[in-house]
C-alpha positions in Angstrom: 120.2 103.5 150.3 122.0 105.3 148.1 121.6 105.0 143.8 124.0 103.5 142.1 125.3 105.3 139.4 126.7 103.2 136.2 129.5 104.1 134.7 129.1 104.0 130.3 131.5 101.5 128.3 132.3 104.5 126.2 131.7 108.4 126.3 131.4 110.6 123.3 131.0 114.8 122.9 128.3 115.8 120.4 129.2 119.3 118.4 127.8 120.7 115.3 129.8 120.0 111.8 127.7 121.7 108.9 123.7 121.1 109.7 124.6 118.0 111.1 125.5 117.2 114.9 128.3 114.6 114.5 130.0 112.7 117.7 133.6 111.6 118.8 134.6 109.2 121.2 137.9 110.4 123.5 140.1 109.0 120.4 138.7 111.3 118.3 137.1 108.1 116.5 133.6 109.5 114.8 130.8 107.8 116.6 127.8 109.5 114.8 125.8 106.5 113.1 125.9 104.7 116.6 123.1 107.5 118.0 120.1 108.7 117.2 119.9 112.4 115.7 117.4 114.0 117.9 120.1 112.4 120.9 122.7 114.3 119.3 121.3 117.5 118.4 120.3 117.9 121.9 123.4 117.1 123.2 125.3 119.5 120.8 123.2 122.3 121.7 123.0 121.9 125.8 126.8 121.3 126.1 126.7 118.0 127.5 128.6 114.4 127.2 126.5 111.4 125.9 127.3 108.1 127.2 127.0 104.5 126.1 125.5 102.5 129.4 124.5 98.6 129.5 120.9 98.1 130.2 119.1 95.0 132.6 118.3 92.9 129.4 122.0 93.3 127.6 121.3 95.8 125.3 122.9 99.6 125.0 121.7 103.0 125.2 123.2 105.9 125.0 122.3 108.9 127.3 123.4 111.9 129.3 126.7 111.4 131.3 127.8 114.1 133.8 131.2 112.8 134.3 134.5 114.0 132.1 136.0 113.4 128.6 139.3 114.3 126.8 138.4 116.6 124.3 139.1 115.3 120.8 140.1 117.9 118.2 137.6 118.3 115.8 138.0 121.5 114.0 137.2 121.9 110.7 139.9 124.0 109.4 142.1 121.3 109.9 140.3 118.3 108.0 143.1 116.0 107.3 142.1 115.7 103.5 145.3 113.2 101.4 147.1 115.3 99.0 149.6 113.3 98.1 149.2 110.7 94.8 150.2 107.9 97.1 148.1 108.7 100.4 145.3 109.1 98.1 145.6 105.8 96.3 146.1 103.7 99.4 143.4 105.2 101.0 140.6 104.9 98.1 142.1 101.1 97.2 141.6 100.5 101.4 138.2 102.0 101.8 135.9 99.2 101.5 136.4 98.7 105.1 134.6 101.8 105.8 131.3 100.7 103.8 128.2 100.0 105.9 127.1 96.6 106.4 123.9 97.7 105.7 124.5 99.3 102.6 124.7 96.7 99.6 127.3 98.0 97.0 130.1 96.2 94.9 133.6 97.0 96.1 134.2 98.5 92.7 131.5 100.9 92.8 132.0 102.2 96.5 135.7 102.4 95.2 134.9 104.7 92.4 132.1 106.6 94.7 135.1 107.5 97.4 137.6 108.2 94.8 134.7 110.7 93.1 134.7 112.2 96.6 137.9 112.3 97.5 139.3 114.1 93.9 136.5 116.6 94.7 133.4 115.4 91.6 130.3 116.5 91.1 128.8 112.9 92.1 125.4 111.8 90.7 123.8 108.5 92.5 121.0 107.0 90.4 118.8 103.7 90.3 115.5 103.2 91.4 113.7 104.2 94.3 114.3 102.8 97.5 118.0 100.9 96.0 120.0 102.9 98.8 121.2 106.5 96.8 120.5 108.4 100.2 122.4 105.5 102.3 125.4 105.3 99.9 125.7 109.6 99.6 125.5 109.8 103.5 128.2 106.7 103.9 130.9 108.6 102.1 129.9 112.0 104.5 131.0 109.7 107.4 133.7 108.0 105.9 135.9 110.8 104.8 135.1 112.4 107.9 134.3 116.4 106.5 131.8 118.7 107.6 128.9 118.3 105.4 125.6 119.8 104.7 122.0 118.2 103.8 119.7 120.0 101.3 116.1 117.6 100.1 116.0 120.4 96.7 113.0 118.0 95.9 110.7 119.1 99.1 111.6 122.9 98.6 109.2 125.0 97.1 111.1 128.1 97.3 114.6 127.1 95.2 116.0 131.1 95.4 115.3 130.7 99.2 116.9 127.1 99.7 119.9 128.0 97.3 120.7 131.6 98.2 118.4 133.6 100.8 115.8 136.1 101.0 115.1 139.6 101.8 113.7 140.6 104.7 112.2 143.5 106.3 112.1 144.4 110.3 111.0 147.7 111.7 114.0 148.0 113.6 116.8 146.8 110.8 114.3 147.6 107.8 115.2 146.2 104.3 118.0 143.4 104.4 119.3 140.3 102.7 119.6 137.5 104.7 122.0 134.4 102.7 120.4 130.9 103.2 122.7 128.1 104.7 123.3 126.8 101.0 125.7 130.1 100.7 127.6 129.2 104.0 128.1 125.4 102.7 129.6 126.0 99.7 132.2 129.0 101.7 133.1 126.1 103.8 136.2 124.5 102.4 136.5 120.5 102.3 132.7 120.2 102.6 130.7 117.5 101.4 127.3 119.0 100.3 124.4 116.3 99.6 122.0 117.2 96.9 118.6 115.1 97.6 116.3 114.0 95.0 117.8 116.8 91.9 115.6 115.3 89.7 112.3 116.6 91.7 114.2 119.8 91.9 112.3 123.0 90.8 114.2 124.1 86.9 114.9 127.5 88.6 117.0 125.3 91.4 119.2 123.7 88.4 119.5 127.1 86.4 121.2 128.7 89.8 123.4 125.7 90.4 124.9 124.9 86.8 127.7 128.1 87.5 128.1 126.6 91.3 128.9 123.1 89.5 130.7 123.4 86.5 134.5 123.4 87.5 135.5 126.0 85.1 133.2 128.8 87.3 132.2 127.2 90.3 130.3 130.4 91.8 127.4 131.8 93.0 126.0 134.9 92.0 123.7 136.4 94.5 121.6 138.3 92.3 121.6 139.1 88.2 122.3 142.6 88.3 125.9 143.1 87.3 127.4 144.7 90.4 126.1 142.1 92.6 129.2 140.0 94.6 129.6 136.4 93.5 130.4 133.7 96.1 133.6 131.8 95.4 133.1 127.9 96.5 135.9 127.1 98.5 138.3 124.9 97.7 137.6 120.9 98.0 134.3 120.7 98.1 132.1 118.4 96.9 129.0 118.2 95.9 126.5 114.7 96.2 123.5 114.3 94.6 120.7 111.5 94.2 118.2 111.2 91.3 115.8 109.2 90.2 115.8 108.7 86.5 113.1 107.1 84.7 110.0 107.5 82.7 108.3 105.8 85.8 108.8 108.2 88.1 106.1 110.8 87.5 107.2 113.7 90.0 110.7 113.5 88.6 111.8 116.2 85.5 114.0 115.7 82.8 116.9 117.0 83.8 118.7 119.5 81.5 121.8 117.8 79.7 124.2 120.5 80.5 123.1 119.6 84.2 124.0 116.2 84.1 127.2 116.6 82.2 128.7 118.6 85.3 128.5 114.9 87.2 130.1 111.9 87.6 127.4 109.2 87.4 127.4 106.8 90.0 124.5 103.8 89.5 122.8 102.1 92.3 122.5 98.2 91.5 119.0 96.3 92.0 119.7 93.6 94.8 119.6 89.9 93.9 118.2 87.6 95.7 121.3 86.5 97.7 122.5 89.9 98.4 118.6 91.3 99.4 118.7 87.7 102.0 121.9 89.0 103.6 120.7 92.4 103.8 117.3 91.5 105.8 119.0 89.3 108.2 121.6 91.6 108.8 118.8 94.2 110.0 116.3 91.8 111.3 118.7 89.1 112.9 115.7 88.0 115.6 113.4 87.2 112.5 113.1 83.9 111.4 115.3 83.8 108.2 113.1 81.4 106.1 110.5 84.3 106.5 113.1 87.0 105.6 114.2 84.7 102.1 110.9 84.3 101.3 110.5 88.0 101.8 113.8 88.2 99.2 112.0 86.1 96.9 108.8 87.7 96.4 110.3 90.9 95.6 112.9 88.9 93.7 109.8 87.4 91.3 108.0 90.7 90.8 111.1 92.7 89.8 111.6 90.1 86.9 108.0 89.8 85.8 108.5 94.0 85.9 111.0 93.5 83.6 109.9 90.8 81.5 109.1 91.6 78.0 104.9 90.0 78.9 104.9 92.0 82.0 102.0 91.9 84.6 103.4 94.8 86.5 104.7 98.2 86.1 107.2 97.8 88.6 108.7 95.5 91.3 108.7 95.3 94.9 112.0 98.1 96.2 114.5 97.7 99.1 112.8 100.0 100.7 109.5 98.5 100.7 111.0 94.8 102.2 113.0 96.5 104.6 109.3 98.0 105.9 108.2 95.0 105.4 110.5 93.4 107.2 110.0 96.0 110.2 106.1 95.3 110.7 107.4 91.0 110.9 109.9 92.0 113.6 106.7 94.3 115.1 104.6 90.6 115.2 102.5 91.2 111.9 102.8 88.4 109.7 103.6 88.2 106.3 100.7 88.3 104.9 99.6 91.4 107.1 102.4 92.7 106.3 102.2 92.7 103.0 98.4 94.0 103.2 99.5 97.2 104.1 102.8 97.6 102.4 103.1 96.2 99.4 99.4 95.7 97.9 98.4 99.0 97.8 101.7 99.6 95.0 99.2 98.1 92.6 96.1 99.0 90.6 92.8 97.1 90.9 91.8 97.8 87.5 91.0 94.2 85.8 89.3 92.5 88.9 91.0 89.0 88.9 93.3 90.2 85.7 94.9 93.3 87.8 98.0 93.9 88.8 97.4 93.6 92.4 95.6 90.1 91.9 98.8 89.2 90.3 101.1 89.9 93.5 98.4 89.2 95.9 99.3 85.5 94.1 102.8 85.7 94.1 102.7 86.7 98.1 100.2 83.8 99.3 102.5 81.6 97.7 105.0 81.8 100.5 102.0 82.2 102.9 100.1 79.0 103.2 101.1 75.7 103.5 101.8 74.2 99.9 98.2 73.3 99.4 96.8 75.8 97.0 97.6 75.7 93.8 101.0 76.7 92.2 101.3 79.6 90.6 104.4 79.6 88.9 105.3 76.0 86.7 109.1 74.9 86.3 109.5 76.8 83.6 108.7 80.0 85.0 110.0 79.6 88.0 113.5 78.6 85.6 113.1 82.2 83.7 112.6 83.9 86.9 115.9 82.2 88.5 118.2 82.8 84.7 116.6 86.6 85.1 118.2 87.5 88.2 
């Protein structure tokens, strides 16, 4: 008996746009966040079509497909970036549509963040860690649809490397300079180029990117020595980057003022309550939602004990860490597992039953057990912690 073949529900081709392997469906409609990047990078690189195919239990996959596809075009030279005053209103005042579900961010904001983008700004994303910087910066890459580039400037321990290349020495070719990809990015006209975690940047990082940034010089020089060529950056690109800014945040640096000037700030709001509810059951839709509010809430109550002037923290519970969170209650754990390994170990043990992990430890079994121990929080409090949010 012959196998039977299935045919996908949809079809895309996977090809290299910056660093990133991006794909498009037969209408040329970008279908990138749909797949995974390892599925894309390998299909970019072997020449082969991924489709979209309907397993036994409902759900989709996509995977290789030998069968045929129009070929949308894709080239970069011809980025179809508005010019006109008009096209470039209507399309900033209509691009809430293209937000993310996932990604939590007033219409105003997201509206100032593609407008930033689209006038070619310097754009800075700041808040706290784990608020959704990274999401937000690689929402606007899809949405406008450029070829873009991703650099983490806080992992790299070699910023002169990273920024503009090395020299190199082979027996056969001897002594030669060989540019890094940063130099290719910023030749690439229209690109959006995402700047990682600047504020765990090295200083020598910032020092060779204030002439890049600053819109009366944008360049690159390639060495000090005076007859060394400068790099131009091409026309329309823009630059994102995400910081954390913050006494609190002990790998960060203070960044130089002169730095900061050469962006347009873009700040990264805390989640309420509400908004961290709809978030978690928009990710975790098979987990019971009473678990996922009360998930909201306990992070919710330690962000506003954080911040409360008597404050028995240093710091409340991130999106980042209840979306984890979240992940090990959809994995089977329960709650109070969950929060074990994820969220305890945040806080100091110094003070035995006075610490800060006591503290939480009693804020979390509140939503554990069944109403019999004792309450933690009177009316009042609980009244304070509801006017706070």
């Amino acid at each position: 008996m012959s196998k039977q073949v299935s045919t996908p529900t949809d079809v895309v081709r996977c090809e290299f746009s910056g660093n990133r392997a991006n794909a498009f469906d037969t209408n040329g409609v970008k279908r990138t966040s749909e797949i995974t990047v390892g599925a894309r990078q390998k299909a970019a690189k072997g020449g082969y079509l991924l489709g979209k195919f309907q397993t036994k239990n409902g759900k989709f996959q996509w995977r290789k497909w030998e069968g045929e596809i129009s070929t949308p075009t894709t080239d970069q030279s011809s980025v179809d970036v508005p010019t006109n005053h008009a096209e470039v209103l209507n399309f900033i005042h209509s691009s809430y549509s293209l937000k993310p579900t996932g990604l939590m961010m007033t219409e105003l904001k997201w509206k100032y963040l593609i407008r930033s983008a689209v006038r070619g700004k310097n754009i800075m994303m700041t808040g706290p860690a784990g608020c959704g910087k990274t999401m937000a910066a690689k929402s606007v890459v899809n949405s406008l649809d450029r070829p873009d580039y991703y650099f983490n400037l806080g992992a790299t321990q070699d910023p002169r490397g990273t920024l503009i290349g090395n020299t190199h020495f082979e027996k056969n070719k001897g002594t030669y300079f060989s540019e890094s990809l940063f130099v290719k990015a910023i030749q690439t006209p229209n690109s959006v180029i995402l700047l990682d975690e600047l504020s765990r940047a090295h200083p020598d990082a910032w020092n060779i990117l204030m002439t890049v940034l600053d819109y009366g010089q944008r360049y690159l020089r390639l060495d000090e020595q005076d007859n060394q060529a400068t790099i131009k950056v091409a026309d329309g690109v823009t630059f994102v980057a995400t910081a954390n800014i913050g006494n609190e945040y002990t790998s960060t640096r203070v960044m130089d003022k002169a730095l900061m000037d050469r962006f347009t700030i873009v700040e990264m709001d805390v989640l309420n309550e509400d908004d961290e509810t709809q978030l978690l059951n928009y990710m975790f839709p098979s987990v019971d939602s009473t678990i996922l509010s009360n998930v909201a809430k306990i992070a919710t109550l330690t962000r506003s004990e954080s911040n409360s002037d008597t404050a028995r923290i240093n710091g409340g519970i991130s999106t980042r860490c209840t979306v984890e969170l979240c992940g090990l209650l959809f994995d089977g754990f329960s709650l109070e597992e969950s929060a074990e390994v994820c969220i305890y170990p945040q806080y100091d043990t110094t003070g035995g039953v006075d610490s800060e992990r006591t503290f939480v430890k009693q804020i979390v079994q509140k939503f554990c057990d069944d109403g019999s121990s004792d309450e933690l929080f009177n009316e009042e409090e609980m009244e304070e912690a509801e006017e706070a949010k």
